[in-house]
C-alpha positions, -999 to 999 in steps of 0.1 A, spaced: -144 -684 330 -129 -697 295 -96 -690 285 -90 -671 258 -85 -681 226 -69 -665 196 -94 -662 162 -68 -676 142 -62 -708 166 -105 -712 162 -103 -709 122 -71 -728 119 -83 -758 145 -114 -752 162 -138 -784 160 -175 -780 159 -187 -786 196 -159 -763 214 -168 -745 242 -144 -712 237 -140 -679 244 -127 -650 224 -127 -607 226 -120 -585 200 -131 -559 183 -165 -559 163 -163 -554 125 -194 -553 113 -227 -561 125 -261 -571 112 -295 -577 127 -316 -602 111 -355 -603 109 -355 -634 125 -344 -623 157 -307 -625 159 -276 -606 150 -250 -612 132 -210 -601 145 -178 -599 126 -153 -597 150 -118 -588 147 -87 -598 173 -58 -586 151 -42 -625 152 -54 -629 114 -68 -613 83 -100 -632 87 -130 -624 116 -149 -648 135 -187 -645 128 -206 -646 157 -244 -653 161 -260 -639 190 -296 -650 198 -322 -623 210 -327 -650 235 -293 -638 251 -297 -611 283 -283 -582 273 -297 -586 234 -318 -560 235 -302 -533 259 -262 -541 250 -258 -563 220 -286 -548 193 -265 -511 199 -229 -530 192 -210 -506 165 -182 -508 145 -151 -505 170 -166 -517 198 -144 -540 222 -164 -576 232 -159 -609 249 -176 -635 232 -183 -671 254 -202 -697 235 -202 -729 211 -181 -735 176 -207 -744 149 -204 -756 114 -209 -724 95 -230 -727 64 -215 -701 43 -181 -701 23 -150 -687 37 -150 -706 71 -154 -741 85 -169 -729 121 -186 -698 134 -195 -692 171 -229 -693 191 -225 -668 212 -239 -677 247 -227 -642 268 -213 -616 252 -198 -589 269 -188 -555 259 -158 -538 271 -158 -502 252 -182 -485 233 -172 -471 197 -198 -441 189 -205 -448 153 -211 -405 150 -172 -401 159 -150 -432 155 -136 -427 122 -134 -460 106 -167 -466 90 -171 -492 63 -160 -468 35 -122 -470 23 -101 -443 40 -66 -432 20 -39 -439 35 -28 -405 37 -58 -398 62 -48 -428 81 -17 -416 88 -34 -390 108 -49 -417 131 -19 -442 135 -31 -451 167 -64 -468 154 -50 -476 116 -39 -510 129 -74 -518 136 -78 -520 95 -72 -546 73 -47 -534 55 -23 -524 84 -30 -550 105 -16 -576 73 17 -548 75 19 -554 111 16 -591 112 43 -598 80 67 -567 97 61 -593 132 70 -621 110 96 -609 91 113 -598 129 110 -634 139 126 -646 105 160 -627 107 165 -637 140 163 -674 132 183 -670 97 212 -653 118 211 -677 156 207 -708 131 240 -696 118 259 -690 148 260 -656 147 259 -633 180 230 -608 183 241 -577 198 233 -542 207 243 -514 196 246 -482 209 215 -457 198 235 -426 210 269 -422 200 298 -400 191 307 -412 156 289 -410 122 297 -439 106 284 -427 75 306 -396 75 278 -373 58 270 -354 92 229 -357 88 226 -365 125 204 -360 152 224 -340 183 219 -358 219 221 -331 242 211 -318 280 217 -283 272 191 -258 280 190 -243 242 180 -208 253 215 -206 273 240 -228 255 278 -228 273 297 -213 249 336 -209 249 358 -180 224 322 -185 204 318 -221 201 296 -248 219 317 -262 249 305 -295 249 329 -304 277 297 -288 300 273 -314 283 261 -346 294 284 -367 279 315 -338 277 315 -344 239 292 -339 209 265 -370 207 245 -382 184 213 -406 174 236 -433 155 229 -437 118 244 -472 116 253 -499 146 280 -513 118 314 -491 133 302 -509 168 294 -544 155 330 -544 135 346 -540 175 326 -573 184 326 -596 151 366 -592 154 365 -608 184 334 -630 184 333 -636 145 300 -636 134 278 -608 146 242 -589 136 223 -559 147 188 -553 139 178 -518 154 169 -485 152 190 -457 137 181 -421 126 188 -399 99 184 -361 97 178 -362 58 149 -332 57 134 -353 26 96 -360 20 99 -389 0 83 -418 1 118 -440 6 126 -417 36 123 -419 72 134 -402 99 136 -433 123 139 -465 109 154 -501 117 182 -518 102 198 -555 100 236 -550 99 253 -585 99 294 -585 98 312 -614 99 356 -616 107 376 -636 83 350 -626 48 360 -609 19 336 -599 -3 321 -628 -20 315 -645 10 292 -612 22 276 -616 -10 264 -652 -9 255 -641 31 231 -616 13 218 -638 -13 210 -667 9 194 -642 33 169 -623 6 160 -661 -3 152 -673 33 131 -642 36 112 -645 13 106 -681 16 95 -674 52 72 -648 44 53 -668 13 46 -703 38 40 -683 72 17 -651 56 -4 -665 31 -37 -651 37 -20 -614 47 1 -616 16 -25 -628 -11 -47 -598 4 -14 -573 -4 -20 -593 -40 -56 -583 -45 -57 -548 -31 -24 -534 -31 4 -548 -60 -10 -580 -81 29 -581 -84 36 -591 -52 35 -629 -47 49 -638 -84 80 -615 -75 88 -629 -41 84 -666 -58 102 -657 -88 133 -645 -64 131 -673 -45 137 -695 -75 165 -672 -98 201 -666 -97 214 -632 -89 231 -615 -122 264 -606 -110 283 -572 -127 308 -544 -117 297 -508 -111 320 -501 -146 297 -526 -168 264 -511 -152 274 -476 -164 286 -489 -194 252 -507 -201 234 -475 -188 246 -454 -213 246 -477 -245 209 -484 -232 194 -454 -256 175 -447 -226 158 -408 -214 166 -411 -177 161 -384 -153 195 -383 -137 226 -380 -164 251 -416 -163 287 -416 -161 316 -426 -142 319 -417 -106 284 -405 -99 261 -426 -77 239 -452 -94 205 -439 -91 170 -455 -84 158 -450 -115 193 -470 -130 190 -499 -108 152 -506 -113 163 -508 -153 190 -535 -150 171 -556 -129 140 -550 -147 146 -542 -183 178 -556 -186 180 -588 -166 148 -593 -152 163 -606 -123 175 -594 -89 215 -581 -94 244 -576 -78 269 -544 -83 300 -544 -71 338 -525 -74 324 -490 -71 344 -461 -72 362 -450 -39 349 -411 -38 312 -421 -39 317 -447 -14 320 -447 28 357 -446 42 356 -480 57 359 -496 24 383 -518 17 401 -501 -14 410 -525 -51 447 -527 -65 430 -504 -89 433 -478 -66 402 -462 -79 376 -486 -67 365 -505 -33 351 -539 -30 316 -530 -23 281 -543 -31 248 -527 -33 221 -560 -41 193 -543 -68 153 -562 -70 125 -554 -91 104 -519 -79 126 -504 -54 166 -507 -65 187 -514 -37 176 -535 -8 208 -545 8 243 -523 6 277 -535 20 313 -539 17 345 -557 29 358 -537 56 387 -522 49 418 -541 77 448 -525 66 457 -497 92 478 -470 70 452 -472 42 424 -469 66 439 -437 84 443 -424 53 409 -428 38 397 -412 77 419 -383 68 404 -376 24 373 -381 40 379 -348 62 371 -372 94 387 -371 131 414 -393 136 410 -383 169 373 -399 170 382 -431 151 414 -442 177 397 -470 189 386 -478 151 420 -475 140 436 -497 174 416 -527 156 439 -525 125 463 -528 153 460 -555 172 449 -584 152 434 -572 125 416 -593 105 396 -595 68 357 -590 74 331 -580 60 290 -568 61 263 -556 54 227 -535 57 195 -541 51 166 -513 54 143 -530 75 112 -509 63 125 -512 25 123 -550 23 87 -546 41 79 -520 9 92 -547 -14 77 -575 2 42 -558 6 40 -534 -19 32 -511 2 41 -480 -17 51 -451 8 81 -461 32 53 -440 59 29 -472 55 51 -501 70 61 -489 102 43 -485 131 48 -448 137 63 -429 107 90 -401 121 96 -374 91 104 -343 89 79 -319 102 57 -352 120 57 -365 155 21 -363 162 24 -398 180 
């Protein structure tokens, strides 16, 4: 039996004359008065399908092939050919076909006609098999492999995180409780939960951020990343928000702030680059059918320079700008979407950099100006979605650390070991975090944060 082979290896290199073999699943199908059929079939390894021509000669024409559907699973043995028609060098004469699964065209539910995406959402677990979601799988695949190679090209030391933990890094308590306890019968001591009879003898959480844990390894190894999952309890129905999501979280010992900066910059760029020469024929589809925006912007950022200004000039700029925006501007409050999408694209037309924000809007961990009022932080702004990438030097200096823990109403108690590494060598460092399904929204143009990962968990959803 021939091994198979991949549809994209057959369109990319397959020579007329090859004897291969490849399955998938069948596209479209149709039967010509001469006596054959023609098959579209589908394997998920590109955009493109194979056409196949199958002969009435073949045994099983008349009682297996002529009733193929839409969705139905084959293995297809035969001969490359040159192909006549445009689009492809080669099709395939198919000399046994063989059907795995059957695909009732009365019930399977991806027909020819365009389906919203809001009703595939309701079938994630054959949504893949369309084009559109098979291109978002394949760049997200892509994309994976990329970070990796920017980061281990660099030296830096991939490591894991914990996913259930008993600190919230981001100190604003929407997190998902771990817990063994039967709810109808919770141990309760003078009124309150005794989490001393739980699993772990202490509250536990889904993390929200593998940064607190990466900071412990990066000041002893250096140069660290995590790329996981973490989990928010946010009950919002947006179409930023998610539930479950992944997250690339790089810090790096001895960095300050610009040094995390140019990290970020120089990652964006490779990312982009990547994604433009390794998912051509998946992004120029995003192109045509989902943001005729999409491959200008990712070659245009490729090519500029990041505007660089403080959180201070930005309001400053937002409220000269004569501007009707939806959320008020002024000093202190958070930046919103709707703020950075104007700078970078009404004001610089250009990806931008913020830093210096003030302390009170900004995570403990910061490391805090001579200003006293502001912390050397960053939040990187592009075109259509605002801030991709948020980070910070951490701050190293152990009295202003515990007390930032304690104006943040946080547990000394829970951030010892946080507080031991001002202690014992501390060190200047810095990082950063990057939304793994936000840069696929940007990148795509995809535009609900539901559509770029595999199984969307929001509130009120977990059908799969």
């Amino acid at each position: 039996m021939l091994p198979r082979t991949r549809i994209a290896q057959v369109l990319q290199s397959g020579v007329v004359g090859d004897k291969i073999a490849v399955m998938g699943w069948v596209r479209t199908k149709r039967d010509s008065k001469g006596g054959f059929s023609f098959l579209e079939v589908n394997d998920g390894s590109c955009m493109s399908n194979l056409q196949v021509i199958a002969e009435k000669g073949l045994p099983n024409y008349e009682s297996e092939v002529m009733k193929l559907q839409t969705g139905c699973s084959v293995r297809v043995s035969g001969t490359l050919v040159a192909s006549p028609g445009k689009g492809q060098k080669v099709e395939l004469k198919g000399e046994e076909i063989h059907v795995y699964g059957w695909a009732d065209p009365d019930t399977y539910p991806l027909q020819k006609k365009r389906h919203s995406f809001e009703f595939l959402r309701t079938i994630a677990h054959l949504r893949p098999r369309t084009n559109t979601f098979g291109a978002v799988a394949r760049v997200r695949n892509s994309l994976s492999h990329a970070i990796h190679t920017f980061f281990q090209e660099r030296g830096f030391l991939y490591l894991h995180t914990p996913i259930i933990t008993g600190s919230d890094c981001e100190g604003a308590g929407e997190m998902f409780r771990v817990t063994t306890f039967d709810l109808q019968n919770v141990p309760r001591t003078d009124g309150s939960v005794d989490y001393g009879k739980d699993f772990f003898g202490s509250p536990a959480n889904l993390t929200v951020s593998g940064q607190l844990e990466a900071e412990i390894y990066a000041l002893s190894m250096g140069d660290v990343y995590t790329f996981g999952p973490t989990f928010r309890a946010e009950n919002s129905n947006t179409s930023r928000h998610l539930a479950e999501f992944w997250m690339v979280e790089p810090e790096m010992a001895f960095c300050d702030l610009d040094g995390d900066i140019e990290l970020a910059k120089s990652f964006l760029k490779f990312l982009f680059r990547h994604v433009l020469s390794n998912c051509r024929e998946d992004m120029e589809f995003f192109n045509k059918f989902i943001d005729s925006t999409a491959i200008k912007t990712l070659e245009d950022l490729v090519e500029q320079d990041f505007e660089h200004i403080t959180y201070t000039e930005a309001v400053d700029i937002l409220t000269r700008s004569g501007e009707s925006f939806e959320f008020p501007v002024k000093w202190g409050t958070d930046i919103q979407s709707e703020h950075e999408r104007y700078l970078c694209e009404k004001v610089f037309r250009k990806p931008v950099v913020l830093t210096d924000f003030p302390r009170e809007i900004k995570a403990f961990y910061m490391k805090c100006n001579e200003d006293g009022k502001t912390v050397r932080a960053m939040d990187v702004l592009v075109p259509r979605i605002g801030e991709i990438i948020g980070g910070s030097q951490r701050e190293d200096d152990y009295e202003t650390l515990r007390r930032r823990i304690e104006e943040s109403n946080l547990s000394l108690e829970a951030y010892w070991w946080y507080l031991d590494l001002r202690k014992f060598g501390s060190a200047p460092h810095a990082g950063f975090g990057l939304g793994f399904e936000r840069l696929l929204q940007f990148v795509t143009g995809m535009a609900n944060i539901r559509d770029v990962i595999p199984f969307p968990r929001t509130p009120g959803n977990l059908s799969f």
